[in-house]
ZAMI-521101 format. One line per 2 residues: number of its first residue (from 1); their letters; for each residue z, x, y of C-alpha. Coordinates in steps of 0.001 Angstrom, whole numbers, always signed. Example, Ala and Ser with C-alpha at 12.3 -4.5 7.8 and 13.67 -1.06 7.14 Angstrom:
1) as) +7800/+12300/-4500; +7140/+13670/-1060
***
This chain:
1) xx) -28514/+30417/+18384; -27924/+29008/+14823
3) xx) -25499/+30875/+13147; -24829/+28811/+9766
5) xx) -26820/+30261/+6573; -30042/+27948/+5420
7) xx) -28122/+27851/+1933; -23902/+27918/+1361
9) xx) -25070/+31350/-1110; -25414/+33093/+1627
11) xx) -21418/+32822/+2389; -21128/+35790/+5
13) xx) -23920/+37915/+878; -22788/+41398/+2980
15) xx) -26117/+40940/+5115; -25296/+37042/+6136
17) xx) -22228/+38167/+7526; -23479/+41814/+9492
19) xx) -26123/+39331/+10919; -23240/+36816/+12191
21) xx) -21029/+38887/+13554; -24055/+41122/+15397
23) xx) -25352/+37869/+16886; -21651/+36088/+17477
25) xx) -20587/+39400/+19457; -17116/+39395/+20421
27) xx) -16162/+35798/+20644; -13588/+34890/+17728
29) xx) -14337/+32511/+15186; -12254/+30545/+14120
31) xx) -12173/+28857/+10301; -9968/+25848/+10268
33) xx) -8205/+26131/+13145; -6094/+28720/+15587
35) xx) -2999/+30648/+15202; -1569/+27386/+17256
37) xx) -2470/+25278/+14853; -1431/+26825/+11239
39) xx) +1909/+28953/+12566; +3851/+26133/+11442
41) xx) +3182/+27170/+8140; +2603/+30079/+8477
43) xx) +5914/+30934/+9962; +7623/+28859/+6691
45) xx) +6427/+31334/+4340; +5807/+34992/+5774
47) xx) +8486/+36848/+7454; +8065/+39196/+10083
49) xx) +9275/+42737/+8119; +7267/+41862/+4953
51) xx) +3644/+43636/+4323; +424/+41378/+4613
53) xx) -2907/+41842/+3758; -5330/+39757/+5470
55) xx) -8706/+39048/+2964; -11888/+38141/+4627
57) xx) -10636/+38870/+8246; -13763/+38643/+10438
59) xx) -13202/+38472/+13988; -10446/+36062/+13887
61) xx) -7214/+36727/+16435; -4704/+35255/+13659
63) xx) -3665/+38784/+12913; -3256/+39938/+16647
65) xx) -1278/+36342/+17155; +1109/+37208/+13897
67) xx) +1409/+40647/+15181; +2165/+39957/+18768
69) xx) +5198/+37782/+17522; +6443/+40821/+15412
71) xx) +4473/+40516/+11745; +3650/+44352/+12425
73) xx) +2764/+45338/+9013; -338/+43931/+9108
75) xx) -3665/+45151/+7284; -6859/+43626/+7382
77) xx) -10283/+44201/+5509; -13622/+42239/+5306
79) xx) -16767/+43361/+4271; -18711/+43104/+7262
81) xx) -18575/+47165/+8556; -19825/+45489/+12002
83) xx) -17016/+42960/+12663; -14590/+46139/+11142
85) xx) -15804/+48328/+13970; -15504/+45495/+16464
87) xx) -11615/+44542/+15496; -10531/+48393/+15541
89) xx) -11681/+48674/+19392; -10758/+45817/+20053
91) xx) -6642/+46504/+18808; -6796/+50418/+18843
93) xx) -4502/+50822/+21787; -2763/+47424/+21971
95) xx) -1687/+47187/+18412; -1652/+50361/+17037
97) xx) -43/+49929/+13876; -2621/+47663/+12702
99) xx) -5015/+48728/+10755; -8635/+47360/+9682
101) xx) -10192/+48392/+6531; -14377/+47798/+5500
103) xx) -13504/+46687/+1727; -14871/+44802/-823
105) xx) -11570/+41993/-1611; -12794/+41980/-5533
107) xx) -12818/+45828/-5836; -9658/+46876/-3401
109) xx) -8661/+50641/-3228; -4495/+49947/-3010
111) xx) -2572/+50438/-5757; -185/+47746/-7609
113) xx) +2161/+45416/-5977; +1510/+46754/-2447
115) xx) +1904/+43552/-498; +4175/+40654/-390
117) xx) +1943/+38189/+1224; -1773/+38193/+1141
119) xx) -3632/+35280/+3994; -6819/+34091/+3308
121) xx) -7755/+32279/+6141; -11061/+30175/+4632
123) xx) -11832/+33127/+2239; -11601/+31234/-866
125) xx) -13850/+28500/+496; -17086/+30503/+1593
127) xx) -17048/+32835/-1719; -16598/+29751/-3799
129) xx) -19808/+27848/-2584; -20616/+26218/-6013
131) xx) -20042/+26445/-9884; -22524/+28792/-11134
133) xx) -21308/+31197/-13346; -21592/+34523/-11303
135) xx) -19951/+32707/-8181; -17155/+31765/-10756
137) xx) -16780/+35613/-12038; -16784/+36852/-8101
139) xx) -13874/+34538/-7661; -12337/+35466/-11312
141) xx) -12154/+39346/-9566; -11051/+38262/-6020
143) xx) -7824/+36256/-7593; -7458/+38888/-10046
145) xx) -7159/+41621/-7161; -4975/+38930/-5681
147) xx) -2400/+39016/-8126; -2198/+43188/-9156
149) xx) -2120/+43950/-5154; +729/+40916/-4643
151) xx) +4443/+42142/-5454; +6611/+39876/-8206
153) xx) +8113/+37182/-5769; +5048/+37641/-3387
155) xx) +2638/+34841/-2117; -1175/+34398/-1835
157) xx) -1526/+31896/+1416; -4850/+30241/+1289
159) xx) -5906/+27959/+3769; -8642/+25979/+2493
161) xx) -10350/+22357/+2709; -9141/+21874/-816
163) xx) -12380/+20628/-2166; -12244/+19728/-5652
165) xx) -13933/+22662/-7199; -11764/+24771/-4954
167) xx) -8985/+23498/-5752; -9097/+23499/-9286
169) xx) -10259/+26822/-9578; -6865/+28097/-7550
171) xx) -4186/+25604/-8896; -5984/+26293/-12602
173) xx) -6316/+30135/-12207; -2808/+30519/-10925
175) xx) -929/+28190/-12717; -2043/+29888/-16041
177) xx) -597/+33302/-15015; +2790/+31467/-14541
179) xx) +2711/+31276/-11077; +4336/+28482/-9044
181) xx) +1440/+26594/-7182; +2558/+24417/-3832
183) xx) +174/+22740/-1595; +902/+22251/+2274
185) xx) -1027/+20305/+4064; -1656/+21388/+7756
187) xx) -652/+18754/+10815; -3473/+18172/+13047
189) xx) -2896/+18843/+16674; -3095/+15756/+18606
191) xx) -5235/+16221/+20971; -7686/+17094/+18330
193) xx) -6899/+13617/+16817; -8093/+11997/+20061
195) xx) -11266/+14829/+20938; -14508/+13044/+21482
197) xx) -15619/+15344/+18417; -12738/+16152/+15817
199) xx) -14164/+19630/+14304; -13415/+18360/+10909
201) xx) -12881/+14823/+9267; -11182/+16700/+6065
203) xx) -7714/+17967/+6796; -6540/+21891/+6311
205) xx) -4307/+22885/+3419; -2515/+25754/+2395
207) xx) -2049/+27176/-945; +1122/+28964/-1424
209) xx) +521/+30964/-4701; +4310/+32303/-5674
211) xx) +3887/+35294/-8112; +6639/+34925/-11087
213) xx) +7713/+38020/-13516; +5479/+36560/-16379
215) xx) +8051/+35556/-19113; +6349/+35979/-22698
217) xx) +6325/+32584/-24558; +6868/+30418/-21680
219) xx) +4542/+27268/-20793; +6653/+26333/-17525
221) xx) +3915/+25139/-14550; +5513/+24223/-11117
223) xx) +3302/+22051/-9276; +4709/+20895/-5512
225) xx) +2797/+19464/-2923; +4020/+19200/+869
227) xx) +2476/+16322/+3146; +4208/+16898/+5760
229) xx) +5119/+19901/+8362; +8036/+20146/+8160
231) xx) +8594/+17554/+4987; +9808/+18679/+1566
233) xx) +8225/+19212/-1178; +7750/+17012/-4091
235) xx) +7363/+18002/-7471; +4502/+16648/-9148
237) xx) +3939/+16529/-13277; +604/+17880/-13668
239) xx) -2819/+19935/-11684; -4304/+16670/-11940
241) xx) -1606/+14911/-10082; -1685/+17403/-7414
243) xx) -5863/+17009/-7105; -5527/+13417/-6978
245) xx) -2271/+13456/-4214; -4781/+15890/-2079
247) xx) -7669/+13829/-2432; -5643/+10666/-1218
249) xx) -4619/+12570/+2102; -8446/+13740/+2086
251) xx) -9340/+9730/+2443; -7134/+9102/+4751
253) xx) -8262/+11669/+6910; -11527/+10548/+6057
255) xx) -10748/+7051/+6966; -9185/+8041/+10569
257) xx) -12106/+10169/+11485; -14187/+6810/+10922
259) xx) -11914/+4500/+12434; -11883/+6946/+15700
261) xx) -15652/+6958/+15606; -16716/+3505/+14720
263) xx) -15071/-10/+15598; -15450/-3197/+13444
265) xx) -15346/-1436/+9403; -14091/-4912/+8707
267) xx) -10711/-4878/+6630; -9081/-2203/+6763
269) xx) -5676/-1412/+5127; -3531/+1559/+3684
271) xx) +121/+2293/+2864; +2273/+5425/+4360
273) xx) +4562/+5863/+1858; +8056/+7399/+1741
275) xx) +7725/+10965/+1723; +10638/+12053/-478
277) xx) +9907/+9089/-3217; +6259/+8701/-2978
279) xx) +7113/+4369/-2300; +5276/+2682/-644
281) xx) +7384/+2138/+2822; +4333/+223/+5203
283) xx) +1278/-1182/+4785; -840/-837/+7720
285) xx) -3620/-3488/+8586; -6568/-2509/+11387
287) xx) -7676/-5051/+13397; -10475/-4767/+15538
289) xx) -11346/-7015/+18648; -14672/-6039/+20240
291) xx) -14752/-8676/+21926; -11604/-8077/+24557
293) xx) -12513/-6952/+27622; -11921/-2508/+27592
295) xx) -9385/-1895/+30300; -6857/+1137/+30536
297) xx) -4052/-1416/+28605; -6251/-2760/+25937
299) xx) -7421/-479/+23522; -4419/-377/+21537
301) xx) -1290/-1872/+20280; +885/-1629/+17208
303) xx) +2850/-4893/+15899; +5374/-4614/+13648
305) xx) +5789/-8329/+11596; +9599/-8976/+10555
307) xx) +10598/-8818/+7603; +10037/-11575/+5382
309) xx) +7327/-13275/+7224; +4643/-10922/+5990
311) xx) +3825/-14034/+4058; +2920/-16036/+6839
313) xx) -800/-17025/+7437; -942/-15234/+11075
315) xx) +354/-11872/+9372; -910/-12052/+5569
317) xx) -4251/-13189/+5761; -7707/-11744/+7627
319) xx) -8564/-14604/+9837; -4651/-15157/+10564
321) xx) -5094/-11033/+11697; -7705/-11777/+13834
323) xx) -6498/-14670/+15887; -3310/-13012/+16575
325) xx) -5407/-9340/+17523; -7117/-11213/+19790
327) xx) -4364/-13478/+21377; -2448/-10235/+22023
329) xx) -5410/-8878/+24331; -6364/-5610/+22614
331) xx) -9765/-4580/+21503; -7846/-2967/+17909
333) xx) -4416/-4221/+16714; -2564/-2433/+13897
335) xx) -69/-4799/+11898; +2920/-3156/+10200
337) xx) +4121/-5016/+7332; +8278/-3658/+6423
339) xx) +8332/-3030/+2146; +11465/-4508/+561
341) xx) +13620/-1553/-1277; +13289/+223/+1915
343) xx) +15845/+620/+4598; +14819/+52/+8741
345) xx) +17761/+1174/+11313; +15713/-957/+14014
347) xx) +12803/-1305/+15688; +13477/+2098/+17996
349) xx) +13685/+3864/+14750; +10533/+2560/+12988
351) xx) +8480/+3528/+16330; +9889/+7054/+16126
353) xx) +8999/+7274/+12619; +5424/+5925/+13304
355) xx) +4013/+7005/+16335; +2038/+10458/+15100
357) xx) +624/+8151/+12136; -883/+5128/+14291
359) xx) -1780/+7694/+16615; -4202/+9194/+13791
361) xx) -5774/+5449/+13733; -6552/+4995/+17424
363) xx) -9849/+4293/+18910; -12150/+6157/+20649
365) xx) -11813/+6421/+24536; -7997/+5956/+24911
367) xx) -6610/+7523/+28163; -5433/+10589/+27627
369) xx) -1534/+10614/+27404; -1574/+6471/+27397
371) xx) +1506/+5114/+26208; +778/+2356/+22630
373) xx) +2949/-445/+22986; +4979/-1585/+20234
375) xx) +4943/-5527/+19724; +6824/-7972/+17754
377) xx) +8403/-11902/+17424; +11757/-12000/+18784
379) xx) +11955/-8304/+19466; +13702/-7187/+16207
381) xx) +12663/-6486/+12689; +13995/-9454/+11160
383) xx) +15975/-9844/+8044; +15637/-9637/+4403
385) xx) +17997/-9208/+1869; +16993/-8746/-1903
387) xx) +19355/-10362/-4081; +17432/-9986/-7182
389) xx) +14036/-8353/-8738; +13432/-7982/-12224
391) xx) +10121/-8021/-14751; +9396/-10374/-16523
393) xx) +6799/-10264/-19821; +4714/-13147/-18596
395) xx) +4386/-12844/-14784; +5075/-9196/-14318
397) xx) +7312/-7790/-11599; +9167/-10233/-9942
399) xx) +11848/-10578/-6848; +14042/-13003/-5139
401) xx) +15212/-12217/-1519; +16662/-14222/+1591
403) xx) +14917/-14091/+4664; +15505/-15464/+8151
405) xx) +13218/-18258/+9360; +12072/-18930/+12942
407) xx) +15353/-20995/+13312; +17436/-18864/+12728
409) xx) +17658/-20967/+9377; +17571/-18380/+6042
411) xx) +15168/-19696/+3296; +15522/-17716/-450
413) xx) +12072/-16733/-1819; +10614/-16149/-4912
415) xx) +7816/-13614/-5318; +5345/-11840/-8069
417) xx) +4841/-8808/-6791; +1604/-8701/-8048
419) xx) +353/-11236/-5318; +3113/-10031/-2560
421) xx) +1337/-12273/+437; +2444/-15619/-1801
423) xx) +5496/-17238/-1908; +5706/-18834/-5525
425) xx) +8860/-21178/-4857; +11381/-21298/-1556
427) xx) +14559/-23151/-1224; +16699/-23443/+2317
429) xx) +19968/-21770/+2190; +22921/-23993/+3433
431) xx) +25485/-20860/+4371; +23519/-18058/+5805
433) xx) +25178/-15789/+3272; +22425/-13230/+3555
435) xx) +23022/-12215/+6888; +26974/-12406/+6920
437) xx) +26706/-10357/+3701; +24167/-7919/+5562
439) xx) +26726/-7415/+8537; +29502/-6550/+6361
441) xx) +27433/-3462/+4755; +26579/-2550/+8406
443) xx) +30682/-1994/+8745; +30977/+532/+5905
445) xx) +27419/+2756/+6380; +29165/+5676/+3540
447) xx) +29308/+2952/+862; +25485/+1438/+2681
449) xx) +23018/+798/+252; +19234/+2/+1891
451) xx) +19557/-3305/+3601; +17195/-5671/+1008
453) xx) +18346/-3526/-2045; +19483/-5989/-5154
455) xx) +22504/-7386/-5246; +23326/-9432/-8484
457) xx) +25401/-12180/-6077; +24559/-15227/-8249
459) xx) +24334/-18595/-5949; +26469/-21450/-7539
461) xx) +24212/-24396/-8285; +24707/-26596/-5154
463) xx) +26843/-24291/-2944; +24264/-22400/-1174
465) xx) +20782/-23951/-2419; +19806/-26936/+212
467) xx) +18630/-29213/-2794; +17304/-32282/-438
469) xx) +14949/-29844/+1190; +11571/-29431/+314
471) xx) +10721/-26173/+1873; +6543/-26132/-145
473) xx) +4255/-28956/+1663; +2388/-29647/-1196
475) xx) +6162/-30648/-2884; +6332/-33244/+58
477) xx) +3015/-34795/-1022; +3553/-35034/-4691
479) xx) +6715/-36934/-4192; +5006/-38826/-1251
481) xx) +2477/-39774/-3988; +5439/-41663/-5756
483) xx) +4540/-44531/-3596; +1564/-44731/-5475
485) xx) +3667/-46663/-8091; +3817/-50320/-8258
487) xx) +6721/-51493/-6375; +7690/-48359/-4367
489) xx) +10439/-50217/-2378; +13014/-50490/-6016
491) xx) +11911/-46604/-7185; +15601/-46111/-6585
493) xx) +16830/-48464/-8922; +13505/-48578/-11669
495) xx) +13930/-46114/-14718; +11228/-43399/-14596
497) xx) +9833/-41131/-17339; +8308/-37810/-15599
499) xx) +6974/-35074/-16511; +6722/-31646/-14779
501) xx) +4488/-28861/-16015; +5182/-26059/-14308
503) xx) +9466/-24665/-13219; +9224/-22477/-10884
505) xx) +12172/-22370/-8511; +13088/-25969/-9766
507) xx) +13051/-27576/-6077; +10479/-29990/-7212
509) xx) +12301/-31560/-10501; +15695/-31383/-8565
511) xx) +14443/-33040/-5730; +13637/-36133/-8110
513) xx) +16516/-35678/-9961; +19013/-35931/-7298
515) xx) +17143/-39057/-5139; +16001/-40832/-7766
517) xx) +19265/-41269/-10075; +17021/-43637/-12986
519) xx) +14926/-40635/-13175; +14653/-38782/-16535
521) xx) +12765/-35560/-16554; +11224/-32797/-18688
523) xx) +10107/-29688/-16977; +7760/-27196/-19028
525) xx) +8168/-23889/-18270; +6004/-21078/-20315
527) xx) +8333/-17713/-18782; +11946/-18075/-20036
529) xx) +12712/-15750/-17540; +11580/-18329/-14501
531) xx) +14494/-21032/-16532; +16994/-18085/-15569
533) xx) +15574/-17492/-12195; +15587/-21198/-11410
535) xx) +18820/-21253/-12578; +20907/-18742/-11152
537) xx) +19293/-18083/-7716; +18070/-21545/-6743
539) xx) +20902/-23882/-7742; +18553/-25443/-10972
541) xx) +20565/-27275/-13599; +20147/-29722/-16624
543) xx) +21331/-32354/-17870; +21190/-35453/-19734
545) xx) +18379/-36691/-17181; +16565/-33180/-17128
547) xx) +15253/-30898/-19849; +13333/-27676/-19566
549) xx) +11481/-27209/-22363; +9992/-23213/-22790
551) xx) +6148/-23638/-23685; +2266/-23523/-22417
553) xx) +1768/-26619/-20790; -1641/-27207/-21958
555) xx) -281/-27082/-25933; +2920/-29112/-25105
557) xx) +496/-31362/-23998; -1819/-31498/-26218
559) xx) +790/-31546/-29516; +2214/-34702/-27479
561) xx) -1374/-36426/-27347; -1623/-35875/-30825
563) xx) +1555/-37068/-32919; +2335/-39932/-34311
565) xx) +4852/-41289/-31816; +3549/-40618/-28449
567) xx) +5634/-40244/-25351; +5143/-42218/-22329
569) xx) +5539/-41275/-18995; +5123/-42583/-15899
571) xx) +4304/-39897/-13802; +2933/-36081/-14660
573) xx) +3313/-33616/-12199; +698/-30606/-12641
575) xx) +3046/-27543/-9966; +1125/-25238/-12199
577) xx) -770/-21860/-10422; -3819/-19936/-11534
579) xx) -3107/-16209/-12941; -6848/-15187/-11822
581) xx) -7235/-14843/-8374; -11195/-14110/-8574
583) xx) -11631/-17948/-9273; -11523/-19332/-6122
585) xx) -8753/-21547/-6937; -5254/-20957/-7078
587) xx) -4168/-24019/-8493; -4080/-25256/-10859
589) xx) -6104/-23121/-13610; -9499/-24684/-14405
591) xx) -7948/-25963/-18474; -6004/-28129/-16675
593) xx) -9097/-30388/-14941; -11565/-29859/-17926
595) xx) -12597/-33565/-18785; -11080/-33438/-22892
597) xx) -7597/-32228/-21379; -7536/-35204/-18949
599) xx) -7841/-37602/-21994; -4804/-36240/-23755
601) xx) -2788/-36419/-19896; -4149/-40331/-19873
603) xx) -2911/-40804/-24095; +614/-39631/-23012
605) xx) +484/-42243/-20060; +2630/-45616/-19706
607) xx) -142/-48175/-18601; +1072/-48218/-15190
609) xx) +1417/-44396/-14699; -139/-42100/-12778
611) xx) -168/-38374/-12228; +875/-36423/-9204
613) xx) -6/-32717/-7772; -2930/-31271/-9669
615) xx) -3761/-34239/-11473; -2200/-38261/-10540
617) xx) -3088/-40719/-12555; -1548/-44229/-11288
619) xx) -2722/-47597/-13604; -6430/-47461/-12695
621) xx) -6150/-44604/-10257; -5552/-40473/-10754
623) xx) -5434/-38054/-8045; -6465/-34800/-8209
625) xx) -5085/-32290/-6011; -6818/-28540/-5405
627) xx) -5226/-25889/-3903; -8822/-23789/-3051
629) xx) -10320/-21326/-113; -13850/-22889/-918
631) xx) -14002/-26627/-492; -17299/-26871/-2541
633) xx) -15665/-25910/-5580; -13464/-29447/-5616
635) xx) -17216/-30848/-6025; -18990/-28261/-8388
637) xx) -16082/-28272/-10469; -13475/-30805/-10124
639) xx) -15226/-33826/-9790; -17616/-33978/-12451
641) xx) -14523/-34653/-14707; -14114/-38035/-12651
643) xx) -17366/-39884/-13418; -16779/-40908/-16615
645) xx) -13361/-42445/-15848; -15118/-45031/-13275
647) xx) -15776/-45376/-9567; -14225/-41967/-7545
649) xx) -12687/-42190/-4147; -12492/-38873/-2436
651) xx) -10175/-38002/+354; -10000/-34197/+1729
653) xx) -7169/-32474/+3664; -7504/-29171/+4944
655) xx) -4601/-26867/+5727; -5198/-23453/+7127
657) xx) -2611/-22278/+8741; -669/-22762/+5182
659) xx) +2249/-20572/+4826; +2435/-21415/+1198
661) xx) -886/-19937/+2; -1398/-17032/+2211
663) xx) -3289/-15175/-629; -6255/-17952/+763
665) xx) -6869/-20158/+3652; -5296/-23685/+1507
667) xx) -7424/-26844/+1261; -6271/-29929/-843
669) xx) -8355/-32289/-2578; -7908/-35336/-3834
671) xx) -9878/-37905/-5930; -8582/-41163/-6960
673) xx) -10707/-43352/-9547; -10240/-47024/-10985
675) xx) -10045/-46958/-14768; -11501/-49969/-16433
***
């Protein structure tokens, strides 16, 4: 028996629905969902002695269910006289004080302000089937009738799909009439979250439609939207805000229903965000394994990374994902990655606060009732405390935070948050100040601020910074490459001329400064703010053996190569990274390694010099070094630069399980040639 109409137009023809209802009988039906399912909200915004009118009733038992748990005052009309007569016999002697009207909702017979609520239970939705202009007038009278029926203070509960055109057409229509306009969006049951067939893959909403005295003059619109049950509302500035904060949740949904249905999407991530602020509090990564072998403990696990090792090639990149989905032993793994500027009371608390969510994301043909575990390293949530964060004009948001290491050992980070997964420069901590800092907050939880939330504690240069670690491997090899020089074994006691495009942190040019005490260094550094960074977070300091100078390394460069009096140095460091991710290579930008820029690096060269990191140049030797996820790209583009310099030899080391680099698996290349 097909019941649906051959086109939606039929929704608002009177003949459609006598034919329905004649064929359908007495069974209800249902539109989005049962009494069970929307008295949540319900409940939140009708009370049991106020007057409803029910639009568009059919043969729905929402009424007899409100009126069975004492909403008494309860009338219903629809314009089907068929499912009228049904819904009368069917109530006549068990609720007798509800009554059931045949009426036409854009032309009803009761006089002003009658009602304080009016339900549409998927009304709105099959009279506003497209755009055309009649459809729009038929809905113009329906919400008209709406409002004169409704009293001042009243609501109009619609529970809808909240597809675009239906929304706007509600949120627009009301919120000109002065009308405060809050969407609600419905929580799915959860055993229809994990029903072979979910009935729909868009959620439910409700629009609660306040009616306000109209005040002459005034252009106040209240727009609120509710994501959450029993959550609170939060005020949003516009309609268009509100559409596009629906629409989100309609993704998500969307996304769920074809996670539950389909395995392998390939990456898959989202955010759950605070629901009072609207920040960002997890980011969510789905993993799927297919193939783990299916038993009853296998489908699915959540693991929750500590904080401050989101970085970490195992938790921030794909393949690192992967391996560790399928060394835990479940066919789909969900990663939960903590935000900084949030606060976490423990792991027991973050699995409260997640299990309906991850539940949303399981796979198809989990036991019924099966318990998810909850996995993690070490059992806890680790620790991170942000000391600083701040933007910066050049490099954007920024942040510096100590985090605990595998050892127990805390290491203070420096990160753009507009590449999160990379640590741009890390020093080892000598005290663990972080965490004896963090466990005197714990004491006094009145005066608590979140755990990682800024605290301007400056570190005194050389107090708490470890400056003879070198925490970045890529550090390690540039000052291996030192050896390089002629006579490595009296570096300690020759003078040396360096220079070091590219601050950062400043482990690199202390590291030099402090073991080699002939050394004299200038560091170029184009964000002034990175000189302050270095400075007071990571123990950086100059003096009359180190100078910072605040410019683009390619022009310092280049106005060195071409004055008069040309400094020499013995060694140029390139600890420079790329800006554009979409190039393959993350260090150092392609200017540095074009062939003309090279020359001016070689002018600025003592005849026994070299230079180290992205470019080494040693007496008849440089070395390039490329920090790149696609090997071929140190041939395509690196090493054409080398052939007319002389013979090349090529050495390649590949890193993937680099923790520095986690935006991309890290390779390094290197290419020394013999200048004639």
């Amino acid at each position: 028996m097909n019941l649906l109409p051959k086109s939606s137009k039929e929704f608002g023809s009177v003949d459609y629905w006598e034919k329905f209802f004649q064929q359908r009988g007495k069974k209800a039906f249902e539109w989005y969902g049962t009494y069970l399912e929307l008295c949540g909200v319900l409940h939140k915004y009708m009370k049991p002695r106020e007057k409803v009118l029910v639009i568009g009733c059919g043969n729905s038992e929402l009424s007899e269910q409100l009126y069975d748990v004492g909403y008494e005052d309860i009338v219903n009309i629809d314009i089907s006289e068929v499912v009228i007569k049904q819904m009368k016999e069917r109530n006549a002697s068990r609720r007798p004080q509800m009554s059931f009207l045949k009426m036409d909702m854009t032309q009803m017979e009761f006089p002003d302000a009658s009602f304080q609520v009016v339900l549409d239970k998927g009304t709105l939705d099959a009279v506003l089937t497209d755009e055309e202009e009649k459809t729009l007038q038929q809905v113009d009278r329906m919400l008209a009738e709406v409002g004169r029926v409704l009293q001042v203070g009243g609501r109009y509960l619609c529970i809808s799909l909240a597809q675009a055109h239906v929304l706007k057409k509600a949120v627009g229509h009301f919120s000109r009439e002065g009308w405060m306009v809050r969407v609600h969006q419905v929580a799915s049951s959860q055993d229809q979250v994990l029903e072979a067939e979910p009935r729909f893959s868009l959620p439910v909403f409700a629009f609660i439609m306040t009616k306000f005295r109209p005040v002459p003059g005034s252009a106040l619109q209240i727009f609120e939207l509710c994501a959450q049950e029993q959550g609170k509302p939060v005020r949003l500035e516009s309609a268009e805000q509100l559409a596009e904060a629906v629409r989100e949740r309609q993704q998500y949904a969307w996304l769920c229903s074809q996670l539950y249905r389909k395995a392998g999407l390939g990456s898959v991530s989202l955010d759950l965000c605070n629901g009072d602020t609207g920040e960002p509090r997890y980011t969510l990564h789905v993993v799927d394994s297919p193939t783990v072998k299916p038993s009853r403990d296998s489908h699915f696990a959540i693991f929750i990374i500590p904080q401050g090792r989101e970085t970490e090639w195992l938790f921030g990149m794909e393949e690192g994902r992967k391996q560790l989905a399928a060394s835990a032993g479940f066919r789909r793994l969900i990663t939960v990655a903590l935000h900084r500027g949030q606060q976490y009371e423990g792991m027991d608390s973050i699995q409260a606060e997640l299990s309906a969510r991850v539940m949303e994301l399981a796979p198809a043909g989990m036991p019924a009732r099966q318990q998810v575990p909850f996995l993690s390293v070490g059992g806890d949530i680790g620790v991170r405390t942000v000391q600083h964060q701040d933007c910066s004009p050049l490099s954007g948001d920024y942040v510096v935070e100590d985090v605990q290491g595998d050892d127990k050992r805390y290491f203070r980070r420096l990160i753009f948050l507009s590449n999160r997964n990379v640590v741009q420069s890390e020093a080892r901590l000598l005290k663990d100040v972080s965490h004896r800092a963090q466990k005197k907050r714990k004491k006094d939880k009145k005066k608590q601020r979140p755990a990682d939330a800024p605290e301007d504690r400056p570190a005194a240069p050389g107090q708490c910074i470890d400056r003879s670690y070198l925490c970045c491997e890529h550090h390690k090899a540039m000052i291996a490459g030192l050896a390089l020089l002629r006579n490595p074994e009296l570096l300690l006691e020759t003078p040396l001329a360096l220079l070091v495009v590219g601050l950062g942190g400043g482990s690199l040019p202390l590291f030099v400064h402090d073991h080699f005490p002939k050394s004299c260094i200038d560091a170029v550094e184009i964000d002034p703010s990175m000189l302050e960074v270095a400075t007071r977070w990571f123990g950086f300091s100059q003096s009359d053996r180190m100078k910072v100078h605040i410019a683009d390394g390619l022009d310092y460069i280049t106005s060195l190569a071409g004055g008069e009096v040309r400094p020499h140095y013995d060694v140029i460091m390139f600890d420079v990274d790329s800006k554009d991710p979409t190039l393959g290579m993350s260090c150092p930008p392609p200017a540095f390694v074009d062939q003309p820029f090279l020359q001016k690096v070689k002018s600025i060269l003592t005849p026994e010099a070299f230079v180290d990191a992205a470019t080494q140049f040693y007496q008849e030797v440089v070395v390039i070094n490329i920090l790149t996820s696609m090997v071929p790209l140190a041939t395509t583009r690196i090493l054409p630069v080398c052939p007319g310099l002389g013979s090349i030899l090529f050495h390649l080391h590949s890193s993937p399980f680099s923790d520095e680099e986690t935006e991309v698996s890290s390779s390094s290349t290197s290419c020394a040639e013999t200048w004639g």
